[in-house]
N, CA, C and O atoms as a Maestro MAE file, in Angstrom:
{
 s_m_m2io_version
 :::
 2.0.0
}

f_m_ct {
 s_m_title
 :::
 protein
 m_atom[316] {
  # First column is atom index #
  i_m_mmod_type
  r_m_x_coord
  r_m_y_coord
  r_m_z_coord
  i_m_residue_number
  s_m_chain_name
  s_m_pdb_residue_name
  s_m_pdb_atom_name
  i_m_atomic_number
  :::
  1 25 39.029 141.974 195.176 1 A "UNK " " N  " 7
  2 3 39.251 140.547 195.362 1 A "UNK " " CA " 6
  3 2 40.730 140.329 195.680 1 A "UNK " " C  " 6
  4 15 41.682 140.815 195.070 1 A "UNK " " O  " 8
  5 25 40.764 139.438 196.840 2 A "UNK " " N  " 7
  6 3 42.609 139.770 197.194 2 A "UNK " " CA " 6
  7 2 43.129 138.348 196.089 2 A "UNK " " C  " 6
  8 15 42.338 137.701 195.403 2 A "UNK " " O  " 8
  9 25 44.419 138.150 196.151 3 A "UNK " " N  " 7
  10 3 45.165 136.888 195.262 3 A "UNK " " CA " 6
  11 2 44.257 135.596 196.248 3 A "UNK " " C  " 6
  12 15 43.778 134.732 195.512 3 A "UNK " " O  " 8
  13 25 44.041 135.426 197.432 4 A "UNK " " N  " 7
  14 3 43.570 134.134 198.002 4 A "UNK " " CA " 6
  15 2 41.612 133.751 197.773 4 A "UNK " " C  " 6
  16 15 40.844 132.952 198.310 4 A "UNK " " O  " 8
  17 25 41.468 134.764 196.750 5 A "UNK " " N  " 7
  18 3 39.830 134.106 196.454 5 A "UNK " " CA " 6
  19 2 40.024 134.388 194.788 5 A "UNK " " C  " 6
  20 15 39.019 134.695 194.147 5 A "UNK " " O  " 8
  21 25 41.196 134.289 194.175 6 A "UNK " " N  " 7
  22 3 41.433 134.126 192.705 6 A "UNK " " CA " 6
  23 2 40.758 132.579 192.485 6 A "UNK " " C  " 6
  24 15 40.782 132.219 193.662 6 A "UNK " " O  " 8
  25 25 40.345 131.768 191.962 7 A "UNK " " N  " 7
  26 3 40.034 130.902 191.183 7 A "UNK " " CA " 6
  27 2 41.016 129.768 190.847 7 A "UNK " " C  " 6
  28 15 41.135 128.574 191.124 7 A "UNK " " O  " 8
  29 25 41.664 130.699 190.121 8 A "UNK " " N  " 7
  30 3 42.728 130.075 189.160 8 A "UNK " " CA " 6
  31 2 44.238 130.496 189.769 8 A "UNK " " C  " 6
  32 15 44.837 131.150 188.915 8 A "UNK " " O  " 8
  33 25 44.856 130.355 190.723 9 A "UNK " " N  " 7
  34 3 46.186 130.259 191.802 9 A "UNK " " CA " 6
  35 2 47.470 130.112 190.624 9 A "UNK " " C  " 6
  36 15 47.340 129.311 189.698 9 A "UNK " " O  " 8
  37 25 48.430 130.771 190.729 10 A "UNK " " N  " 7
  38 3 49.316 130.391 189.872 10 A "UNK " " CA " 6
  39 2 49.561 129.145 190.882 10 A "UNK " " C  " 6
  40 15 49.289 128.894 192.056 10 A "UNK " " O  " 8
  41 25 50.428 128.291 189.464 11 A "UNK " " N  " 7
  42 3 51.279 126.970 190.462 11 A "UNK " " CA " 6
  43 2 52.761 127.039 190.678 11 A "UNK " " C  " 6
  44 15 53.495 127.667 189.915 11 A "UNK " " O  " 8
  45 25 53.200 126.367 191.755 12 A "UNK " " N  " 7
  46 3 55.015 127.230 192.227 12 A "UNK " " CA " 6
  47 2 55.580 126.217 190.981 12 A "UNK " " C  " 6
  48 15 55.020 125.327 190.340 12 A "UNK " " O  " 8
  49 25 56.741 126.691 190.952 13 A "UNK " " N  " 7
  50 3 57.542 126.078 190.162 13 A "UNK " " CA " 6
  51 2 57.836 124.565 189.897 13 A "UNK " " C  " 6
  52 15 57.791 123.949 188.832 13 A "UNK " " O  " 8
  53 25 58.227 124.028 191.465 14 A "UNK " " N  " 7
  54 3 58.077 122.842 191.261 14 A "UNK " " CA " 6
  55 2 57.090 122.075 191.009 14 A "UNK " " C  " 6
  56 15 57.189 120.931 190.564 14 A "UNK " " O  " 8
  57 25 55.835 122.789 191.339 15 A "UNK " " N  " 7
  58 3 54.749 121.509 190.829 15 A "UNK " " CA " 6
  59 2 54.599 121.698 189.205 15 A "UNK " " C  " 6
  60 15 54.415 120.606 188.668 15 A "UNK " " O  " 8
  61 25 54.619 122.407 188.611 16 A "UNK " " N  " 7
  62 3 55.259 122.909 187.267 16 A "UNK " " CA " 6
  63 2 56.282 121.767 186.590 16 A "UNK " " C  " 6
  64 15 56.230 121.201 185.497 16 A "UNK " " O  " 8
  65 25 57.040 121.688 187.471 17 A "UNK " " N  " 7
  66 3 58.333 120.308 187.019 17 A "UNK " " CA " 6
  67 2 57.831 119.615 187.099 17 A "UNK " " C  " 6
  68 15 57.736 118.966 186.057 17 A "UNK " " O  " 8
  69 25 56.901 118.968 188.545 18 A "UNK " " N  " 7
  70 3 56.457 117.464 188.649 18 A "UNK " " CA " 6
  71 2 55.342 117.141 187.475 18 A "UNK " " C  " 6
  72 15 54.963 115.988 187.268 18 A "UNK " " O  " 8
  73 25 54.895 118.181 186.792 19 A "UNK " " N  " 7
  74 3 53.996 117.909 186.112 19 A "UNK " " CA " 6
  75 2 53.917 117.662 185.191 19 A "UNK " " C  " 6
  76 15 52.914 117.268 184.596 19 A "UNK " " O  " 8
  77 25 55.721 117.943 184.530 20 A "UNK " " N  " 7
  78 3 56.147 118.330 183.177 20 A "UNK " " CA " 6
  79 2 56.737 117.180 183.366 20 A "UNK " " C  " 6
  80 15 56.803 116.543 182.315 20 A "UNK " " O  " 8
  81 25 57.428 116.374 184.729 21 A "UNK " " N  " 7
  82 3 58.242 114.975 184.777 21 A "UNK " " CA " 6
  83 2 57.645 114.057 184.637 21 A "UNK " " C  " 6
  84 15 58.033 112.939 184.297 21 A "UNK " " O  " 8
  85 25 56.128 114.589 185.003 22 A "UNK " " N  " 7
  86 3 54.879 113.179 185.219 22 A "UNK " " CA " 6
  87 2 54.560 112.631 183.454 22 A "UNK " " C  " 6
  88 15 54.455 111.482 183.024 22 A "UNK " " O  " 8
  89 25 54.455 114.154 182.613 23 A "UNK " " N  " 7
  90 3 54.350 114.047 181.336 23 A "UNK " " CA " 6
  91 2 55.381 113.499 180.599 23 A "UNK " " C  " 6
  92 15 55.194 112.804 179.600 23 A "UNK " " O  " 8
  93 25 56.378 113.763 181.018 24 A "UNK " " N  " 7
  94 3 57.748 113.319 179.991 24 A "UNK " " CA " 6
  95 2 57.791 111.930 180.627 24 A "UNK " " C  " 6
  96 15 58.400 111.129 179.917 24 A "UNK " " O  " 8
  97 25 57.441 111.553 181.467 25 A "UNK " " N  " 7
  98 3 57.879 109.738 181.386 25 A "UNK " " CA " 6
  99 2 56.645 109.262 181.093 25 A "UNK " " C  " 6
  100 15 56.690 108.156 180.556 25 A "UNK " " O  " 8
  101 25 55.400 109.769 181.279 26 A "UNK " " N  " 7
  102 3 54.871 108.955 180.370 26 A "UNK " " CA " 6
  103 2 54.551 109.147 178.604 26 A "UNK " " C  " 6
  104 15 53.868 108.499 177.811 26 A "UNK " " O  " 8
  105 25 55.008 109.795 178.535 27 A "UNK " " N  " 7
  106 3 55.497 110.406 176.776 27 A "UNK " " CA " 6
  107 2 56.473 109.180 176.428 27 A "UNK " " C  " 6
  108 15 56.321 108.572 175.368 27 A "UNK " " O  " 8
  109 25 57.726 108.746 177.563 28 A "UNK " " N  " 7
  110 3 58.894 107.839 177.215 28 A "UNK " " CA " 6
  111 2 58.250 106.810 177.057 28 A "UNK " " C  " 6
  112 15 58.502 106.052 176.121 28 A "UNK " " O  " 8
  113 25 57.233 106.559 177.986 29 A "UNK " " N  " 7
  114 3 56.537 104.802 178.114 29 A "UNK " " CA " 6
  115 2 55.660 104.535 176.997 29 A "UNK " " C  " 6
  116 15 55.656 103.433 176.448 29 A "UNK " " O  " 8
  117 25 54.931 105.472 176.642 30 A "UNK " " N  " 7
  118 3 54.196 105.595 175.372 30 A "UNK " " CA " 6
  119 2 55.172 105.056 174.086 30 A "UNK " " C  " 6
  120 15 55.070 104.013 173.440 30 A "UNK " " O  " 8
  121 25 56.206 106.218 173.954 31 A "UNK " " N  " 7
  122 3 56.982 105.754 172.930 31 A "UNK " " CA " 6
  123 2 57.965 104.319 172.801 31 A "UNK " " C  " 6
  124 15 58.178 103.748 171.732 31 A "UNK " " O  " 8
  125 25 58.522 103.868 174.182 32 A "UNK " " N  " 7
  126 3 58.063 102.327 173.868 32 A "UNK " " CA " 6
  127 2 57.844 101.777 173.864 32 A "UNK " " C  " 6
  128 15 58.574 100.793 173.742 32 A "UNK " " O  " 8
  129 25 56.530 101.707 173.997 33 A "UNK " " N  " 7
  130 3 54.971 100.726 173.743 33 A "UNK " " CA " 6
  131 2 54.542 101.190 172.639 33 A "UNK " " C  " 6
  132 15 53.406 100.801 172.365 33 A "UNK " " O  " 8
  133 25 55.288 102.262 171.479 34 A "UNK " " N  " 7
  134 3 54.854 101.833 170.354 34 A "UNK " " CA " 6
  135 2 53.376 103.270 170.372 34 A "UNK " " C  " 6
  136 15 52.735 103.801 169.464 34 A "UNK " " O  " 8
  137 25 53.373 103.358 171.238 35 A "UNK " " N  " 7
  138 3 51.424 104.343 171.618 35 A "UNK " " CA " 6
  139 2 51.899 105.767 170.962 35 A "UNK " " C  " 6
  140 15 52.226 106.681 171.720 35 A "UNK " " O  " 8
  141 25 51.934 105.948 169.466 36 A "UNK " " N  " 7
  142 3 52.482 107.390 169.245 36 A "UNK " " CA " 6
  143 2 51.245 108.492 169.577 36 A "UNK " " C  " 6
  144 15 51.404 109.512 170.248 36 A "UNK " " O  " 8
  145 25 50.179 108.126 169.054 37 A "UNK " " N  " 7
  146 3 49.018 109.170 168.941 37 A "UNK " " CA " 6
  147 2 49.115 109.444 170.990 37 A "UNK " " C  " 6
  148 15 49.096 110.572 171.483 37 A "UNK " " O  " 8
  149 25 49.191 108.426 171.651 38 A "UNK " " N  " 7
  150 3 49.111 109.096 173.240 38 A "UNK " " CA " 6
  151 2 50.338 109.763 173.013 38 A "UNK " " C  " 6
  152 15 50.073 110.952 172.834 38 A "UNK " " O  " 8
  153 25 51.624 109.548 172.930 39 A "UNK " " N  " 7
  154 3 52.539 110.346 173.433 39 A "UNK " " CA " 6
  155 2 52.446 111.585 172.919 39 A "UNK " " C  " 6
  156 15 52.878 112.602 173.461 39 A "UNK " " O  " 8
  157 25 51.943 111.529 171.983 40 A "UNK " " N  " 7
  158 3 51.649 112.930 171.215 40 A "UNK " " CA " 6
  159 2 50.847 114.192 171.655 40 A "UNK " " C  " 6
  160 15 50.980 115.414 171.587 40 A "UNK " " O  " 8
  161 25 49.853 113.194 172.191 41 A "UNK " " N  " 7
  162 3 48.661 114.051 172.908 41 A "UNK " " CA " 6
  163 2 49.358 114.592 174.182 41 A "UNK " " C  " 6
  164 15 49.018 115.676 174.655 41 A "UNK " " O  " 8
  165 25 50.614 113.618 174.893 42 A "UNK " " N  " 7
  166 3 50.601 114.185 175.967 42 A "UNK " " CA " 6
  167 2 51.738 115.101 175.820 42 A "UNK " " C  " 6
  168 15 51.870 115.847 176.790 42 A "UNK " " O  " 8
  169 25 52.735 115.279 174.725 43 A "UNK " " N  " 7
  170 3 53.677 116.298 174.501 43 A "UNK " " CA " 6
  171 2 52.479 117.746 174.661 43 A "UNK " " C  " 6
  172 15 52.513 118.714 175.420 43 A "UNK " " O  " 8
  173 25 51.562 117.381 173.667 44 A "UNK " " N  " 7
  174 3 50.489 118.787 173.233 44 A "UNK " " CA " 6
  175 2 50.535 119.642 174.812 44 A "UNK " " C  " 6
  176 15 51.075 120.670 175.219 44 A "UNK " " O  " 8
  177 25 49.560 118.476 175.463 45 A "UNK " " N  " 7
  178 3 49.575 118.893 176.875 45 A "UNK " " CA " 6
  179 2 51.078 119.698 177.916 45 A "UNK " " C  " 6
  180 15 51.381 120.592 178.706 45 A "UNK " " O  " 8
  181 25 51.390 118.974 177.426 46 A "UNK " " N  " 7
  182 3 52.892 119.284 178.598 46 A "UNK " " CA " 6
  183 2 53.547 120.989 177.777 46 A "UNK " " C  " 6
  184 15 54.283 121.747 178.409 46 A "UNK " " O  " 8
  185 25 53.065 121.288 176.296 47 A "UNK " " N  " 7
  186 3 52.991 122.079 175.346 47 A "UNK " " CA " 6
  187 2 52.667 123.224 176.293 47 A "UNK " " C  " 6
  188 15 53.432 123.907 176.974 47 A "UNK " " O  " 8
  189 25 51.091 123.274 176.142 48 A "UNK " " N  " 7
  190 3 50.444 123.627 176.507 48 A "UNK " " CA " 6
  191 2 50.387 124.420 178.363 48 A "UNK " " C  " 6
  192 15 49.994 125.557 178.626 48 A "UNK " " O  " 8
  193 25 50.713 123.767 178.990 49 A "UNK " " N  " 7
  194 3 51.527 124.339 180.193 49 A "UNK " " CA " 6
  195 2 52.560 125.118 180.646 49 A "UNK " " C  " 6
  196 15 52.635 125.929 181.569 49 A "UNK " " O  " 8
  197 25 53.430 124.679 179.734 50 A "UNK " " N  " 7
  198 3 54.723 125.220 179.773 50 A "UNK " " CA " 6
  199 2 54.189 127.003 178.924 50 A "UNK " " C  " 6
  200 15 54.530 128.143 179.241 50 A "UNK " " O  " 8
  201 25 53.477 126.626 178.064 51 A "UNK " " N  " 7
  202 3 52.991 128.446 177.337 51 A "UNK " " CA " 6
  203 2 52.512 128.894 178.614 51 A "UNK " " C  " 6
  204 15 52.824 130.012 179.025 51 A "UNK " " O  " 8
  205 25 51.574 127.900 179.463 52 A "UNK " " N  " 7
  206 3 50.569 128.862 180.536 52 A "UNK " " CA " 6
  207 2 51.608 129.777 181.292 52 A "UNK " " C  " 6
  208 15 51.516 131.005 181.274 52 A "UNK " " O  " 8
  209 25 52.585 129.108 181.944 53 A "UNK " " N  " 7
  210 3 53.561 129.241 182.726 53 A "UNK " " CA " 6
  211 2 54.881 130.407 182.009 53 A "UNK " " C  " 6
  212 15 55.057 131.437 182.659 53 A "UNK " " O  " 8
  213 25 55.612 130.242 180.923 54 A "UNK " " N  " 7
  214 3 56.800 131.006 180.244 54 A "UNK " " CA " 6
  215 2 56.873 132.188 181.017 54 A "UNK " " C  " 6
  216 15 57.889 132.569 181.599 54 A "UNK " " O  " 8
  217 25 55.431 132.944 181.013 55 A "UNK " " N  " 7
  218 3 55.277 134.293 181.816 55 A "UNK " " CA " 6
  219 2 55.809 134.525 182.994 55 A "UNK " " C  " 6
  220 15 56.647 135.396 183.228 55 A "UNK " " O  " 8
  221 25 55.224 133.561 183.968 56 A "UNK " " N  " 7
  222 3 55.897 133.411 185.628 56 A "UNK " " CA " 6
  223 2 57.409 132.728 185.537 56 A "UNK " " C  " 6
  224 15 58.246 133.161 186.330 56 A "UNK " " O  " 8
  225 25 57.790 131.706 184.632 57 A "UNK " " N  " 7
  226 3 58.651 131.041 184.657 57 A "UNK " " CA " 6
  227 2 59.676 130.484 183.658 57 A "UNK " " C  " 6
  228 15 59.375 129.582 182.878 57 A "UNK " " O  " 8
  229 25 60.996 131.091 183.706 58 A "UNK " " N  " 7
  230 3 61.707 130.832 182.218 58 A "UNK " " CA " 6
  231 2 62.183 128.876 182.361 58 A "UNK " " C  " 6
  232 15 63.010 128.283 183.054 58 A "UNK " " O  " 8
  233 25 61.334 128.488 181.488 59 A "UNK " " N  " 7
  234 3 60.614 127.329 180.852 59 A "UNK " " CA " 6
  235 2 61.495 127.092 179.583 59 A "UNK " " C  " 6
  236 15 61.572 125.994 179.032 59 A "UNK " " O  " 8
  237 25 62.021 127.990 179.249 60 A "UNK " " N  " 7
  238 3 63.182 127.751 177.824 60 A "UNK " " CA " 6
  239 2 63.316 126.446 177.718 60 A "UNK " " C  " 6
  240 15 62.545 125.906 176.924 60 A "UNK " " O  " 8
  241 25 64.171 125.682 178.361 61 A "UNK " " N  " 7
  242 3 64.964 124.572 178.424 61 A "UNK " " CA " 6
  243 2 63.600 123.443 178.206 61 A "UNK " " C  " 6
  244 15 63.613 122.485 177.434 61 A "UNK " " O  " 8
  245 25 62.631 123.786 178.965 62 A "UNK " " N  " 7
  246 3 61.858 122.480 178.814 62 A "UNK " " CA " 6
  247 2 61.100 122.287 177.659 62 A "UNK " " C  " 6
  248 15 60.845 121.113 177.391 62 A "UNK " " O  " 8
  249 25 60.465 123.586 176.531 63 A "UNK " " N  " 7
  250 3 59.809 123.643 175.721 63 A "UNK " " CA " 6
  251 2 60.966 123.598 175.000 63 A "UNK " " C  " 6
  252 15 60.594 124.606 174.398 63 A "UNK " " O  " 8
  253 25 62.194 123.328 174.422 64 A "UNK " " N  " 7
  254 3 62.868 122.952 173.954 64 A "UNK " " CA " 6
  255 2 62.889 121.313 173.634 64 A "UNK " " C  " 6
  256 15 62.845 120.695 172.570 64 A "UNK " " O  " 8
  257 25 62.997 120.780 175.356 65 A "UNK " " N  " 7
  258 3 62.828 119.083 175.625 65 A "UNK " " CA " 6
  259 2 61.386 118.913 174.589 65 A "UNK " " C  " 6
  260 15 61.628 118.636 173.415 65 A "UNK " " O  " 8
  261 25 60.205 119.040 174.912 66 A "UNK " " N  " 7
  262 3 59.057 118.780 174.336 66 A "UNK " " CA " 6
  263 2 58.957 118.968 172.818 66 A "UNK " " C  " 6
  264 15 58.139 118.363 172.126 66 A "UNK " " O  " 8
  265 25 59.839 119.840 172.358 67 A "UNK " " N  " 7
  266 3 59.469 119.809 170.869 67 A "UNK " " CA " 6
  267 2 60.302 118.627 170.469 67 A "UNK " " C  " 6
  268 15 59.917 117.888 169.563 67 A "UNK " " O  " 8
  269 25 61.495 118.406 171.145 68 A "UNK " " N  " 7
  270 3 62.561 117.085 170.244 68 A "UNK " " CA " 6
  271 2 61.547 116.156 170.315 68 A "UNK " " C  " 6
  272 15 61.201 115.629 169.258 68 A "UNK " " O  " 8
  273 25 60.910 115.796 171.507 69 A "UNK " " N  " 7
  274 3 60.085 114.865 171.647 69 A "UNK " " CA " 6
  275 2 59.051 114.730 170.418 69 A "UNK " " C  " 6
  276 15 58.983 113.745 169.683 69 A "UNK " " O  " 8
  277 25 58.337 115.773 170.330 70 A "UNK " " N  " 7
  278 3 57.474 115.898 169.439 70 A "UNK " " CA " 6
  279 2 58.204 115.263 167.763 70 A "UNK " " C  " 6
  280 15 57.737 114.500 166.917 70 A "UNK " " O  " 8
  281 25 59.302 115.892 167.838 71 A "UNK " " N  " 7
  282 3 59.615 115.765 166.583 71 A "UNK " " CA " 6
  283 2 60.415 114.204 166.386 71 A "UNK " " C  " 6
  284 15 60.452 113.715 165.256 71 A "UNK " " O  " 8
  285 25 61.065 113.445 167.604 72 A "UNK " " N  " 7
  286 3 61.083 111.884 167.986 72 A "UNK " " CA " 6
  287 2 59.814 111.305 167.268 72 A "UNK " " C  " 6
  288 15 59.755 110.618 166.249 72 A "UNK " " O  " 8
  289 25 58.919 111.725 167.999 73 A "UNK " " N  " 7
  290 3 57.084 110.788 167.592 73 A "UNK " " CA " 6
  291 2 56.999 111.152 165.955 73 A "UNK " " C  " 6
  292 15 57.108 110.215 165.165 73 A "UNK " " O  " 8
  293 25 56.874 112.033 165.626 74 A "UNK " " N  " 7
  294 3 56.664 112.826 163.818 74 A "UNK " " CA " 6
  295 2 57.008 111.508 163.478 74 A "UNK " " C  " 6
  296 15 56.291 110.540 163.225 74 A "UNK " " O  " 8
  297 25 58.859 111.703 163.533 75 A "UNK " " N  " 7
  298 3 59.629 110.614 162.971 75 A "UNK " " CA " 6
  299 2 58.933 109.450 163.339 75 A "UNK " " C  " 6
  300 15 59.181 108.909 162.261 75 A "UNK " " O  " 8
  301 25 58.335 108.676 163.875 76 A "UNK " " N  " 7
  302 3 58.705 107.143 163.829 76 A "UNK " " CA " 6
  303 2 56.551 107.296 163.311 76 A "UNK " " C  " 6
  304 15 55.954 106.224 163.218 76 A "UNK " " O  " 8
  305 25 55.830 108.474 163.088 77 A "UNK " " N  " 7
  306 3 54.692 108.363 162.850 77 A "UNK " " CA " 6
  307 2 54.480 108.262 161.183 77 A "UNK " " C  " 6
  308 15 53.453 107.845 160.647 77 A "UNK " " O  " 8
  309 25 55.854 108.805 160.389 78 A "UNK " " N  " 7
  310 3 55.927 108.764 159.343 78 A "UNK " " CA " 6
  311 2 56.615 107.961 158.984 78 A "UNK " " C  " 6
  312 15 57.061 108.187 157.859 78 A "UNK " " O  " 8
  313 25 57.082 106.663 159.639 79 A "UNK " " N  " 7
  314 3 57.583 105.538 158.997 79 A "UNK " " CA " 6
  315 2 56.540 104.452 158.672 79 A "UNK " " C  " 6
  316 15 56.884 103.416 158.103 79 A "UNK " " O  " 8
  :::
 }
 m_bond[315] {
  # First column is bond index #
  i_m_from
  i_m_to
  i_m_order
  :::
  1 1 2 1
  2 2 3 1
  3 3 4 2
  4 3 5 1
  5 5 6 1
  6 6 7 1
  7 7 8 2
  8 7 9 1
  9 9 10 1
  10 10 11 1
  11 11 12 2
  12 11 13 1
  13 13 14 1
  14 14 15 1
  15 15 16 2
  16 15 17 1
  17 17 18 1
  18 18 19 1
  19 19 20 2
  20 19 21 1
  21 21 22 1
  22 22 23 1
  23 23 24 2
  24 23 25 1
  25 25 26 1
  26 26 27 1
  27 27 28 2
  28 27 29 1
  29 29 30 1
  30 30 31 1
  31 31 32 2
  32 31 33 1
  33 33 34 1
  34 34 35 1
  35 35 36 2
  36 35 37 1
  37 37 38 1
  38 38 39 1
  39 39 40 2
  40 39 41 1
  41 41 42 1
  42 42 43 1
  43 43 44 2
  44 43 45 1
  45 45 46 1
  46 46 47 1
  47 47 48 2
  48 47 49 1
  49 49 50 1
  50 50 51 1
  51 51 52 2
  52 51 53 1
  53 53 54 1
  54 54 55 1
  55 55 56 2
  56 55 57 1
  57 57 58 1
  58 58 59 1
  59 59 60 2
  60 59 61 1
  61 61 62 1
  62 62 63 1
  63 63 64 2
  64 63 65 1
  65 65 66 1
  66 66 67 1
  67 67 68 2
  68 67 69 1
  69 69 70 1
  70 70 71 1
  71 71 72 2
  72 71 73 1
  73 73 74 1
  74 74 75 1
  75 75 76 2
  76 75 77 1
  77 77 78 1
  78 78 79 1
  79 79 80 2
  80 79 81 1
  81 81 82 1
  82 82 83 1
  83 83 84 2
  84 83 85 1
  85 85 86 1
  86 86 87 1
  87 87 88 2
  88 87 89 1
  89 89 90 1
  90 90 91 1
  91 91 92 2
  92 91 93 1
  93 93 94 1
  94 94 95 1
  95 95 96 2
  96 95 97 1
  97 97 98 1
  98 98 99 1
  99 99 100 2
  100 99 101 1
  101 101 102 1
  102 102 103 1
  103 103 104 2
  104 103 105 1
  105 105 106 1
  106 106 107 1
  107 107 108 2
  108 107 109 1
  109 109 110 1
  110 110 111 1
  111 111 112 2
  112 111 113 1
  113 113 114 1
  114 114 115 1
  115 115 116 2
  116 115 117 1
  117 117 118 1
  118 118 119 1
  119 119 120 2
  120 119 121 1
  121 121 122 1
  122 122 123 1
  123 123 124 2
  124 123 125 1
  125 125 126 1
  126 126 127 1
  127 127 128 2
  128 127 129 1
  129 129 130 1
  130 130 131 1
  131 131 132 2
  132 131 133 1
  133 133 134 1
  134 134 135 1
  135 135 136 2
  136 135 137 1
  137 137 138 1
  138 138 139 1
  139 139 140 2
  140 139 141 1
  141 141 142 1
  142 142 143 1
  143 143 144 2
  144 143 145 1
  145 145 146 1
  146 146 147 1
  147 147 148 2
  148 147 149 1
  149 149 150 1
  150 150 151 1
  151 151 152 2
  152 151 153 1
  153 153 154 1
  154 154 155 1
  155 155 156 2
  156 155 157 1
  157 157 158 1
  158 158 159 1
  159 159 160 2
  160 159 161 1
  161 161 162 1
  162 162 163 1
  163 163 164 2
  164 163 165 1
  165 165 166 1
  166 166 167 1
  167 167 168 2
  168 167 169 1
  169 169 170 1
  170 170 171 1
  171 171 172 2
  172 171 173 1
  173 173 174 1
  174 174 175 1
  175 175 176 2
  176 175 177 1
  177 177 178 1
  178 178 179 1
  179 179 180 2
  180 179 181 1
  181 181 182 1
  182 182 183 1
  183 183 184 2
  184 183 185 1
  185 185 186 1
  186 186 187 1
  187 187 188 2
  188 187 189 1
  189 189 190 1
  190 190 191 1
  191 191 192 2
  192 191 193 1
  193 193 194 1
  194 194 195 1
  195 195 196 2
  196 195 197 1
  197 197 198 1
  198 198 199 1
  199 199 200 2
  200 199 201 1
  201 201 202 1
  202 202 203 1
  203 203 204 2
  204 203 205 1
  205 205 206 1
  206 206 207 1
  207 207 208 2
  208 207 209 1
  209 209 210 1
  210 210 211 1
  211 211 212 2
  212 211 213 1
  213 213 214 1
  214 214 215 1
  215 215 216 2
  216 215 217 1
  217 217 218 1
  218 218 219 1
  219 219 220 2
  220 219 221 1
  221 221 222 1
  222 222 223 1
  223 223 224 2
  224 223 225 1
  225 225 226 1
  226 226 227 1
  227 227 228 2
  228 227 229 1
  229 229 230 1
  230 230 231 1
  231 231 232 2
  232 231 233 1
  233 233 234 1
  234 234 235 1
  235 235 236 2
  236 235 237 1
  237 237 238 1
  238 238 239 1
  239 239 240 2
  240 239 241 1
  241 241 242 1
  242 242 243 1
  243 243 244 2
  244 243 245 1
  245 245 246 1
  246 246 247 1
  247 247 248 2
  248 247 249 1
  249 249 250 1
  250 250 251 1
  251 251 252 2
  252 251 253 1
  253 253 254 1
  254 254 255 1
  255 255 256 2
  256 255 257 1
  257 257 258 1
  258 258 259 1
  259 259 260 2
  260 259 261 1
  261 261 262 1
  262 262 263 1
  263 263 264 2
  264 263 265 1
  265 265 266 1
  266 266 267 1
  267 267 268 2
  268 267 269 1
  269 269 270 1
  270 270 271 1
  271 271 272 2
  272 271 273 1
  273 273 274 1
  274 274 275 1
  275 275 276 2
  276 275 277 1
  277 277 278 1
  278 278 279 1
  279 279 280 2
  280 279 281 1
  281 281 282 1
  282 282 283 1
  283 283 284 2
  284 283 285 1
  285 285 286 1
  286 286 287 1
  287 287 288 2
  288 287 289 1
  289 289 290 1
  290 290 291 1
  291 291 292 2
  292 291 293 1
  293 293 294 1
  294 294 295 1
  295 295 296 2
  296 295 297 1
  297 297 298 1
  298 298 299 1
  299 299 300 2
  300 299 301 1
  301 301 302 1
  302 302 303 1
  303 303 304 2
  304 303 305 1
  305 305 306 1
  306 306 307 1
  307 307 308 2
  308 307 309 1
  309 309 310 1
  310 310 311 1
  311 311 312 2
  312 311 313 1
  313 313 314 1
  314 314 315 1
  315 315 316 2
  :::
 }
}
């Protein structure tokens, strides 16, 4: 089976960013509108990608961004 009848295509880098930019502003809009359980869900997600990816792509910096985030929402979920 050559790489062009794989299934599952890695994705290039930048769509990787746009996807992680698409998540982080709406993570921001969530958080102020108050919507913690969405922003939360969508850190998980944006989580979750960034693991798929670490392998093809050093992602350091952004799974860094996503946990403050995460830990932003904690805070204002335990007030």
């Amino acid at each position: 089976m050559t790489f062009l009848h794989k299934p599952d295509r890695i994705k290039q880098k930048k769509d990787v960013m746009e996807e992680l930019n698409f998540y982080k502003t709406m993570i921001l809009q969530n958080l102020s509108n108050k919507h913690y359980k969405s922003a939360s869900e969508k850190v998980n997600s944006a989580v979750i990608l960034i693991k798929e990816y670490q392998d093809h792509y050093n992602l350091t910096k952004e799974i860094s961004e996503f946990k403050n985030l995460d830990q932003k929402i904690n805070l204002e979920l335990i007030q």
